[in-house]
C-alpha positions as semicolon CSV with decimal commas, in nm:
position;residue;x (nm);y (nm);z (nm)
1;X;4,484;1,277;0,056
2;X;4,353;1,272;0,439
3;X;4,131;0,988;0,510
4;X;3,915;1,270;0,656
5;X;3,917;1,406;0,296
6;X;3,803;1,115;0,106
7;X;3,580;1,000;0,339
8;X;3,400;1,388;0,335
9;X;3,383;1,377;-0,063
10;X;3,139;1,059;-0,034
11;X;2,916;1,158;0,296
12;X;2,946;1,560;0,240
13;X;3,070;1,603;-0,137
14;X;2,949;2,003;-0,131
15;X;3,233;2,067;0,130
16;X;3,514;1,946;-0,120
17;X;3,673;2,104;-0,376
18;X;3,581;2,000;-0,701
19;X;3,902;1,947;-0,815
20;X;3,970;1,721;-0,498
21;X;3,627;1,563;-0,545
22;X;3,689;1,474;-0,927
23;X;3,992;1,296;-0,843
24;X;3,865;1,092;-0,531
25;X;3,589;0,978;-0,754
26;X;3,807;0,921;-1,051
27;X;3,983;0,700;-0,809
28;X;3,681;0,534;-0,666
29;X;3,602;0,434;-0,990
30;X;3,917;0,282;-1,104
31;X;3,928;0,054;-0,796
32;X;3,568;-0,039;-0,882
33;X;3,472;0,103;-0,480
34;X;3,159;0,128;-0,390
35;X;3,045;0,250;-0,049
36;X;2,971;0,017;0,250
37;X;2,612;0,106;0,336
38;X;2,557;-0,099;0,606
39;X;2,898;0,036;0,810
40;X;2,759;0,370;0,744
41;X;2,428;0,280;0,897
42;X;2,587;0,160;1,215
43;X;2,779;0,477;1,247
44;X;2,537;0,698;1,149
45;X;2,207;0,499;1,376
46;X;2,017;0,578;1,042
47;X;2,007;0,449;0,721
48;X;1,766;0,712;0,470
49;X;1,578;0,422;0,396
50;X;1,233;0,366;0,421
51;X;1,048;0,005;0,382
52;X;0,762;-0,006;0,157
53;X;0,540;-0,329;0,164
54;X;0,216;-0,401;-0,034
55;X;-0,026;-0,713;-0,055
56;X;-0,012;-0,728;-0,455
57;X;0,213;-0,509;-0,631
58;X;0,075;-0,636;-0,963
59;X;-0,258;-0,414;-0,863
60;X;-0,254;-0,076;-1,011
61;X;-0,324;0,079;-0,714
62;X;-0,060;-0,031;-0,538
63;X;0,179;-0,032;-0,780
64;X;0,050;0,352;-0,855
65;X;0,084;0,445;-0,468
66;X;0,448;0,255;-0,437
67;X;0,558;0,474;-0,705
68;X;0,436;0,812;-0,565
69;X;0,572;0,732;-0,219
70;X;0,871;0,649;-0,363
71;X;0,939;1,008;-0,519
72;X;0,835;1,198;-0,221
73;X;1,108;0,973;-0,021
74;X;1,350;1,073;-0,277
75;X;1,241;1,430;-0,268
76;X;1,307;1,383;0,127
77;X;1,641;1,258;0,080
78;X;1,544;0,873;0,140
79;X;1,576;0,567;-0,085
80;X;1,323;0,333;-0,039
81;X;1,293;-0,055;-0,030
82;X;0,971;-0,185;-0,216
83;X;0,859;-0,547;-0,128
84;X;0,538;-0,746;-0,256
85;X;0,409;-1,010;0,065
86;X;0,163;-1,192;-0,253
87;X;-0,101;-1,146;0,020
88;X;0,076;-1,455;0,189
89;X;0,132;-1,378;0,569
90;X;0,451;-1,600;0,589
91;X;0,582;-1,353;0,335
92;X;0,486;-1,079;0,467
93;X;0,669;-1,161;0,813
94;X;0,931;-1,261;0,655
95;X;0,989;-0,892;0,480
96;X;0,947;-0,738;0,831
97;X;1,245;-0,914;0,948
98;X;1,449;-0,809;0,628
99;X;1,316;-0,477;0,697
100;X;1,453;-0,520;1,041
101;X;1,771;-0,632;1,005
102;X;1,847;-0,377;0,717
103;X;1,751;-0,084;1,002
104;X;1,497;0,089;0,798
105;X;1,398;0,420;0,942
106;X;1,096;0,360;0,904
107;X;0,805;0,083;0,699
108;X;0,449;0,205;0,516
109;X;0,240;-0,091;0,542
110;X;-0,032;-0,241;0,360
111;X;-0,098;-0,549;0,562
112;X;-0,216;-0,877;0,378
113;X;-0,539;-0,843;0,600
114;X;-0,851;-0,627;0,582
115;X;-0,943;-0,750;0,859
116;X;-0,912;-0,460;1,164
117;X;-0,859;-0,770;1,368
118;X;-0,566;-0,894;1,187
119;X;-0,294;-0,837;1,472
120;X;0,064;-0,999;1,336
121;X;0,310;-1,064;1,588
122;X;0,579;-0,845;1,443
123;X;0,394;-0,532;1,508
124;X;0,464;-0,561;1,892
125;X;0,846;-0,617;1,748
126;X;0,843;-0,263;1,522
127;X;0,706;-0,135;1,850
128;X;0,983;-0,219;2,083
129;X;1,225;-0,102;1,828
130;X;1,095;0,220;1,775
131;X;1,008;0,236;1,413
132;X;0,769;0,406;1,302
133;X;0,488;0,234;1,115
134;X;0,241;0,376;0,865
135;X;-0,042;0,147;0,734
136;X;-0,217;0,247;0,422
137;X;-0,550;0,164;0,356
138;X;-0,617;-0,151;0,540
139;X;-0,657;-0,004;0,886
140;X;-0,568;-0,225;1,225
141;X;-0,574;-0,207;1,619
142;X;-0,271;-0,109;1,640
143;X;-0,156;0,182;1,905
144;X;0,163;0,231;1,752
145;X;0,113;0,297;1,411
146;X;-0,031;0,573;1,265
147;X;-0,269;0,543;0,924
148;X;-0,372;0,727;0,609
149;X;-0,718;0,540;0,498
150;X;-1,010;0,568;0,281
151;X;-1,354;0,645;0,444
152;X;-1,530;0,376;0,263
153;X;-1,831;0,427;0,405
154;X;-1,863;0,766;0,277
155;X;-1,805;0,549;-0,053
156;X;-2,057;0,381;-0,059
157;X;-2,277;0,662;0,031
158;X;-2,132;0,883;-0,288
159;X;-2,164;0,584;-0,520
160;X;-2,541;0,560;-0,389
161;X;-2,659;0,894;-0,418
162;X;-2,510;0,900;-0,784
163;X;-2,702;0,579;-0,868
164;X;-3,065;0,789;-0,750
165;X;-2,981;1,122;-0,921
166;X;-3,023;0,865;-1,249
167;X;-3,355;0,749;-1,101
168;X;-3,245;0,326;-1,090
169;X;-3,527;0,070;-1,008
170;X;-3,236;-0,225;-0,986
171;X;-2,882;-0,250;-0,864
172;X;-2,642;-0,515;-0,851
173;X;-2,308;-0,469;-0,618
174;X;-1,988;-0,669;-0,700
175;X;-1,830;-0,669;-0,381
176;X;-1,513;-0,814;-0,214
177;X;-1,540;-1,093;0,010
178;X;-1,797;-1,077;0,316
179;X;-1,534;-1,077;0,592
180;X;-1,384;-0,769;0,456
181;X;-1,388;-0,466;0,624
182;X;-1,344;-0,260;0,306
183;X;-1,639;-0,444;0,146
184;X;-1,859;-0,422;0,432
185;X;-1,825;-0,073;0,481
186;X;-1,907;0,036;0,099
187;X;-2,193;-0,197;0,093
188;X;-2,333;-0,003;0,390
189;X;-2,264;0,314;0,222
190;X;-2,442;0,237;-0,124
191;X;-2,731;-0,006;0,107
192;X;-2,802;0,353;0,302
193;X;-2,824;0,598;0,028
194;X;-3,080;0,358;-0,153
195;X;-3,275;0,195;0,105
196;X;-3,623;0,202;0,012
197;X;-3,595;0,436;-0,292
198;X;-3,519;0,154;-0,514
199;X;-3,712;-0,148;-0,598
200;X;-3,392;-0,429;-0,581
201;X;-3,084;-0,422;-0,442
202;X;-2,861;-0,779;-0,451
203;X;-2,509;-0,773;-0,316
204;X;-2,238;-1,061;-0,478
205;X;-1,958;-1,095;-0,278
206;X;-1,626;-1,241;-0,517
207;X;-1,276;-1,079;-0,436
208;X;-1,129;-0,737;-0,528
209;X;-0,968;-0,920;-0,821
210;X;-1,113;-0,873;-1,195
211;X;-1,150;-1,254;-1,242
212;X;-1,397;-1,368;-0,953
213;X;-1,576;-1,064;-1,022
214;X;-1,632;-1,172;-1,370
215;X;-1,743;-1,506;-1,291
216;X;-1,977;-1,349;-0,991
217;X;-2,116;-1,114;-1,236
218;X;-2,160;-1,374;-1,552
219;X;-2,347;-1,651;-1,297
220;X;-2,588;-1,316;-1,178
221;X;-2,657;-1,275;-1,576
222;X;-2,734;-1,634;-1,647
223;X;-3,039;-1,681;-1,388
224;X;-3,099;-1,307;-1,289
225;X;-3,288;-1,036;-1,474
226;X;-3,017;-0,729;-1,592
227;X;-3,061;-0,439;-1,330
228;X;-3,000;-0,109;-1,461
229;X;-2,666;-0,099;-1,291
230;X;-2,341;-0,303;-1,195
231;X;-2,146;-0,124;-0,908
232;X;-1,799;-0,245;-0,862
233;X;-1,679;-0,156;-0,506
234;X;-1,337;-0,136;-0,659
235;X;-1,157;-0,057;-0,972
236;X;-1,086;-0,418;-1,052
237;X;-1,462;-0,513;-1,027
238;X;-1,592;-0,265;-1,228
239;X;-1,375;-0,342;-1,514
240;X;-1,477;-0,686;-1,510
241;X;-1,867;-0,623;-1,478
């Protein structure tokens, strides 16, 4: 057979004939051949791949939302490459690179940071390079990358009004820590919808993690009076209060 021919029943195998297809495969197989990806990204300037990183893959949340983008790449026609940066920055540069040097066509980015400030080097990097960037849920300055986030604010506010329509005198929130964007802005929320219709409000800051909210929440019980309500400002948290 043509190199043209066996070459077509890897990168186009509808536009072979079966019977010629069945044996080029047959024969890939027998030599143990496998195709070179990365010489088919340098001819091709593309490689159907798209980067996935996330701050703690061991969270169900990401680990949920790795696994849905992952089937809608495949549904696209891309594979994906899913990497967990332990919330460590050095890690998480250090997957950019990767995702650099295998020419991804693009990376959907939780950064290690909620912090809007947080401003990693690399980003000026993805921007010179053209890829496209995506950041999910932890939103930053950033003018090249677009963002699909939750309005925590409006959160807060929905997790408030819920706590009056049962009529609460005292509320404890389990938040994240203070410096956090994400915490700050769902404390506002529920600190708005029950300012002055309740008689206590405390906020304990821990981590979005269901350990330090347990401890935060067990210390409150041993010198505070119960309120009539724990509010996680998470999923985490309220599993542990």
């Amino acid at each position: 057979m043509s190199r043209i021919t066996v070459s077509r029943a890897f990168t186009h195998p509808e536009k072979v004939h079966p019977d010629t297809l069945k044996r080029v495969l047959a024969a890939a197989e027998s030599m143990g051949y496998i195709v070179n990806a990365a010489a088919r990204i340098l001819r091709a300037n593309a490689s159907k791949t798209i980067g996935i990183v996330n701050p703690d893959m061991s969270h169900p949340f990401f680990g949920q939302l790795a696994r849905e983008m992952t089937l809608e790449a495949h549904k696209a026609g891309y594979d994906t490459l899913i990497y967990d940066s332990f919330e460590s920055q050095e890690i998480e540069n250090r997957i950019i690179d990767k995702l650099i040097g295998y020419g991804v066509d693009a990376i959907i980015l939780s950064v290690i940071s909620s912090d809007r400030s947080y401003h990693p080097a690399y980003l000026k990097r993805l921007e010179t390079l053209d890829i496209p960037v995506v950041l999910v849920d932890r939103d930053l300055s950033a003018r090249h990358c677009s963002g699909v986030y939750i309005d925590n604010l409006d959160c807060g506010l929905q997790a408030g009004r819920y706590l009056l329509s049962k009529q609460v005198k005292h509320v404890v929130v389990v938040s994240g820590p203070k410096d956090s964007n994400v915490s700050r802005d769902r404390i506002i929320g529920v600190s708005a919808a029950l300012q002055g219709a309740i008689e206590r409000l405390d906020i304990l800051h821990a981590d979005f993690y269901m350990m330090p909210a347990y401890r935060a929440a067990s210390r409150y019980i041993e010198t505070s009076p119960l309120p009539d309500y724990f509010v996680g400002t998470n999923s985490q948290i309220s599993w542990a209060s």
